[in-house]
NULOLO-671097 format. One record per residue: residue in one letter; x, y, z of N, C-alpha, C, O in turn. Coordinates in pm, whole numbers, plus 50000, padded with zeros to 5 digits. Layout:
<mipas>
AXYZXYZXYZXYZ...
</mipas>
This chain:
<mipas>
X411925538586321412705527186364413905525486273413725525286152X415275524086330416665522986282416425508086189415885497786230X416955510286064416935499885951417345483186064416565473686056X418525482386152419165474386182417885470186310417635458486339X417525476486344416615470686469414925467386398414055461086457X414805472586285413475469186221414045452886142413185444186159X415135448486075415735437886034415475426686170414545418586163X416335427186281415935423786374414485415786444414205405086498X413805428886404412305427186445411855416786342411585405586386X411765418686239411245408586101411865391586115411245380986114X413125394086128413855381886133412835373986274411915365986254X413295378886413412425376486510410705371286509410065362686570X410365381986402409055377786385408355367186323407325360886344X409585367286208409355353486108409555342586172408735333686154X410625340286261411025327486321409885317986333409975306786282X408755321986402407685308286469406505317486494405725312586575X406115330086445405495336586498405065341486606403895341986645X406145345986663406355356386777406385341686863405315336386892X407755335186903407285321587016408035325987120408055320087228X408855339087090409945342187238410285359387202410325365887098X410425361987315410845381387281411495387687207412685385087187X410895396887153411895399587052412275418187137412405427387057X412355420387238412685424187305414245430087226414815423887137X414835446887298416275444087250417235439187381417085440287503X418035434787315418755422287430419485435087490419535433587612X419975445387457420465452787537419585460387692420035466287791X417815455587637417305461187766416545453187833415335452787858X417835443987870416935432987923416415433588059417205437988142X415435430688095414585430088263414405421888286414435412088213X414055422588439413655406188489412115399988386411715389188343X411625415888384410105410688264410915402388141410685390288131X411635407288069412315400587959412585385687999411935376587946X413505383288090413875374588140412865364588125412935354788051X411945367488198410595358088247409925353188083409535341788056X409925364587993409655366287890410275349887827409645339287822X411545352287789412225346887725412165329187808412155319287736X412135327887978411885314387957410695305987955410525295188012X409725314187862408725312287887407215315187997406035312587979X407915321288106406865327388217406275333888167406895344488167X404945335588093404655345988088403625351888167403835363888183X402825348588210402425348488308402835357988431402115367188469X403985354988487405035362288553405055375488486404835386488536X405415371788346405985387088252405345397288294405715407488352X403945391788246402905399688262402585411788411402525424088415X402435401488511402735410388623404295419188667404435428688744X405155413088601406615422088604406325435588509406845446488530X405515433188414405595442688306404865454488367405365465688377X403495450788414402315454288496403465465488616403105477288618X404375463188681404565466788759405795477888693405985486688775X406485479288593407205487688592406335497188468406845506688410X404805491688441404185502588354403815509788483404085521688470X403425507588576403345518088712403785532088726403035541088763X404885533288699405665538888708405615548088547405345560088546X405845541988450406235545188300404935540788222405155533388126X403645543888246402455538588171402215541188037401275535787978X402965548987983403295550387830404115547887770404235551587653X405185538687850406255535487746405805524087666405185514687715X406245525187487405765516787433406165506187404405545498287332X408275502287502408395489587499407755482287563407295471487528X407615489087693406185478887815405235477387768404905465687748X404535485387736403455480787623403285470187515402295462987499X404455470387443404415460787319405285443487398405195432787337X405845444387500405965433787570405025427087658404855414987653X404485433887728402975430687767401925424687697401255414787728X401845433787577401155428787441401355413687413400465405487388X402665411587422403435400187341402795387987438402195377887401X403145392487580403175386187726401715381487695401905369687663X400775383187689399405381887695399255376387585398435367287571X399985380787489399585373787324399895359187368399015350987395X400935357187372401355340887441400065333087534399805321287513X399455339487617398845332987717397825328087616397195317787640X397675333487530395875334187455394805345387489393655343587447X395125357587569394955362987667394555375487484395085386587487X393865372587378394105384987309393585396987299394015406087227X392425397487388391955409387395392975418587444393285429287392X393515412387563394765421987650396005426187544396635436787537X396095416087477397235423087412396935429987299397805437787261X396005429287239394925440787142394375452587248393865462787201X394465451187369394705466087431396025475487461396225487687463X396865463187482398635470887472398825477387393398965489587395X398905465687258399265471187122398445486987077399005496987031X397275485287100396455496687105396805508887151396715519787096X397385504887299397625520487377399145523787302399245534987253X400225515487293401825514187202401375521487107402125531287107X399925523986952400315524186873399735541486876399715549586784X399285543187022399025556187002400015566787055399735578687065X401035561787085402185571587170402735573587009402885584586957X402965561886950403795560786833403015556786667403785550786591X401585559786611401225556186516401665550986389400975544086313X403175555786364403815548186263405135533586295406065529286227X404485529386454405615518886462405335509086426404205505386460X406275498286329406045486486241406125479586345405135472386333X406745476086462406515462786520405305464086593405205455586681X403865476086582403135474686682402135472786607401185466686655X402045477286473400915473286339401455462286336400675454986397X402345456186301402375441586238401815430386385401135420186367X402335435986540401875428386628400325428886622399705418186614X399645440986627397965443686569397595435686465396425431986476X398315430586341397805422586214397595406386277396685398086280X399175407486331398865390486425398045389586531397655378186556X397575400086616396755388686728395095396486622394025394086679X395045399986564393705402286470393635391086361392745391886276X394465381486358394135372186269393895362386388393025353786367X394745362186554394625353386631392935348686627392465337886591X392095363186687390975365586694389795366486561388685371786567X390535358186422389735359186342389035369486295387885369486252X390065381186307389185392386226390045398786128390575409886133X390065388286024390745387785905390835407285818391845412685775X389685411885820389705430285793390505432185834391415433185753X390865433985958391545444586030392635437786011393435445685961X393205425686025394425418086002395315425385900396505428485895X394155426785815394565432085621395135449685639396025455185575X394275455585747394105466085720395715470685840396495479685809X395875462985959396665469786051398505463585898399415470785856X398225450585872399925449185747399965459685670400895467685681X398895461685571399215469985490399415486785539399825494885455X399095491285679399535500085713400835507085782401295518285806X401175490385801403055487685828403595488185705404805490285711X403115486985577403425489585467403985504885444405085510385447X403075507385429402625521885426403585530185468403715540885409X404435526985579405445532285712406965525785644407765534885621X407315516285621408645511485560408325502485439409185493685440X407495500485337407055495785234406805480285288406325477785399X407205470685193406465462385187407795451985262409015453385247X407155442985331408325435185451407905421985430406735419985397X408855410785449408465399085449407565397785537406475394485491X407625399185637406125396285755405035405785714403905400985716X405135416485683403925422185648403295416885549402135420885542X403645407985453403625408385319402925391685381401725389985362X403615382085441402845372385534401415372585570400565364185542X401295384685646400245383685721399175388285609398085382985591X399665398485542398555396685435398245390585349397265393385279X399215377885327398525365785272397685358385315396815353685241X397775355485462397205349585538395655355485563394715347885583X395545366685561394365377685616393635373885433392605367085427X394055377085347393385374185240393075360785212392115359185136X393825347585268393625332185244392175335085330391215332785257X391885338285428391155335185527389645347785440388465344385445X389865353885408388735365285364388315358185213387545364885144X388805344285155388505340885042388665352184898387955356984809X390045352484946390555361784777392305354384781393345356984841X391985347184711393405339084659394225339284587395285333184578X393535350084503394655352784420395665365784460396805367384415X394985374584556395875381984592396325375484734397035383884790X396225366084798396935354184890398305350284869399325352184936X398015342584732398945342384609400295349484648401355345684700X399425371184562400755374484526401105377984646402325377784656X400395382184775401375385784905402255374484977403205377485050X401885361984951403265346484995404145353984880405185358784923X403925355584760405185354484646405685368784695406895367384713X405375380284722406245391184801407115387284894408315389284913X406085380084959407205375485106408135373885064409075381685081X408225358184960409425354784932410225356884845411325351284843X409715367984729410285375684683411525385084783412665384784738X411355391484887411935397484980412705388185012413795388984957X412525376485102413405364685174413365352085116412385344585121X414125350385076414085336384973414285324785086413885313385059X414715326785175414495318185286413235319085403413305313785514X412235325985359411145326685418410395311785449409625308385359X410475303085553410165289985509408285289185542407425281485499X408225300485632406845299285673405895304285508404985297985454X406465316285467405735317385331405405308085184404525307685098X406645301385214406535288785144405435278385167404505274785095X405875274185306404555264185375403175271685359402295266285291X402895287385438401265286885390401065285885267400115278785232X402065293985143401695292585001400865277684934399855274684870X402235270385009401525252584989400295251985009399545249584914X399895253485109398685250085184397495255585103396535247985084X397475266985058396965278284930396525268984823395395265484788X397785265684778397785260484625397165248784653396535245384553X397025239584761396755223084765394965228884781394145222684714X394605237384846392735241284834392615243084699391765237284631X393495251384651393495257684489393535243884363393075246184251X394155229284398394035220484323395555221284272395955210784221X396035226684275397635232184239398475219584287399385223784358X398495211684280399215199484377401005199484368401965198484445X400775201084246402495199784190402805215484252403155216584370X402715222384201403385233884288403265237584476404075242184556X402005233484486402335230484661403505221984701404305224084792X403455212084615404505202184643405975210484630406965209384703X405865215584562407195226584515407885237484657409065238584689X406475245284728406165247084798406945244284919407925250584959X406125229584999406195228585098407825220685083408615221485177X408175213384956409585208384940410695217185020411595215085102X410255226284964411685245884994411005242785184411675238485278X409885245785185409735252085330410465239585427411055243085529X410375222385383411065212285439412825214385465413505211785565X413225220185326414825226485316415315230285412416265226385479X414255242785423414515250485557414065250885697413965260585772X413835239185714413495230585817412255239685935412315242686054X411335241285842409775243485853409435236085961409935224985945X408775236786071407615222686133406475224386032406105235285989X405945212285999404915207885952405145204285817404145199085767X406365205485722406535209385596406745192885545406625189185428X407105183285670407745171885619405805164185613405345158585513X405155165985722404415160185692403295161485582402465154085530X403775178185567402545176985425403195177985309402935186185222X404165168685304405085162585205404425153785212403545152885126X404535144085310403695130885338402295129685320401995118085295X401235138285324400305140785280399925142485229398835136585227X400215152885113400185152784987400905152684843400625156884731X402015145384904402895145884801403505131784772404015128384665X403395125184871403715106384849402755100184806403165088884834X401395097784741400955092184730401145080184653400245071784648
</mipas>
């Protein structure tokens, strides 16, 4: 994957966690389309219908994936991503989509195991570096939770989501003043949720 379209992908990914296509706008379809105003539903059968034809391509695949990821639908899109990552085994947007709907489905291992193998492929990425904070918050090892939020934002200093889970980390951890530190930055950068657990734990 071209440096400028893997940038792309990360930026996209970080936004809200995958909430709209990250599709390239140059190939856009009516599936995209549907994609982007939310149909997904629709997507799904648009996507369905031009894999007909092209049953191995791994943008239909990883949009489908996405399409279904949205519905709640995650087995289906842990089968897309699945069939995507076998045309192409070293593509970062189809391991890192595998890390997210494997944390969707609470299976924090494989969460750990599909990031760090997007690692592996272009080193270490703010979203990869995310999800394996998250996959380790959830597997009860915090201190390496810890250092994969501080990678993130080591990489993107405007990472606001790494900031906010970090908070969330440190406030179980007893850490109060530095969550507060935390979720302050992720409020900056105008986070959802960041103002209220300002308000929660930080006005008292």
């Amino acid at each position: 994957m071209g440096l400028k379209k893997l940038l792309a992908w990360v930026l996209c990914l970080a936004s809200s966690l995958l909430t709209f296509s990250c599709s390239d706008p140059e190939e856009k379809s009516i599936a995209d389309t549907q994609f982007a105003k939310g149909e997904f539903a629709e997507a799904v059968l648009s996507y369905s219908e031009e894999l007909k034809t092209n049953p191995k391509d791994i943008n239909l695949l990883f949009s489908r994936g996405r399409a279904y990821q949205e519905l709640g639908q995650f087995l289906e899109a842990q089968a897309d991503f699945d069939l995507a990552l076998q045309q192409d085994p070293k593509n970062t947007q189809v391991l890192m989509s595998l890390s997210l709907v494997h944390l969707d489905q609470e299976s924090f291992a494989s969460a750990l195991l599909y990031a760090t193998k997007a690692e592996e492929v272009d080193g270490p990425l703010p979203m990869s570096s995310l999800l394996k904070g998250r996959a380790f918050h959830q597997l009860g090892m915090p201190e390496e939770a810890l250092n994969a939020y501080g990678m993130a934002i080591q990489l993107d200093k405007n990472f606001a989501q790494a900031y906010f889970n970090r908070g969330i980390l440190k406030v179980a951890l007893k850490r109060t003043k530095e969550a507060c530190e935390d979720f302050q930055q992720a409020a900056s950068l105008k986070y959802a949720g960041a103002e209220q657990a300002l308000t929660s734990y930080c006005r008292n």
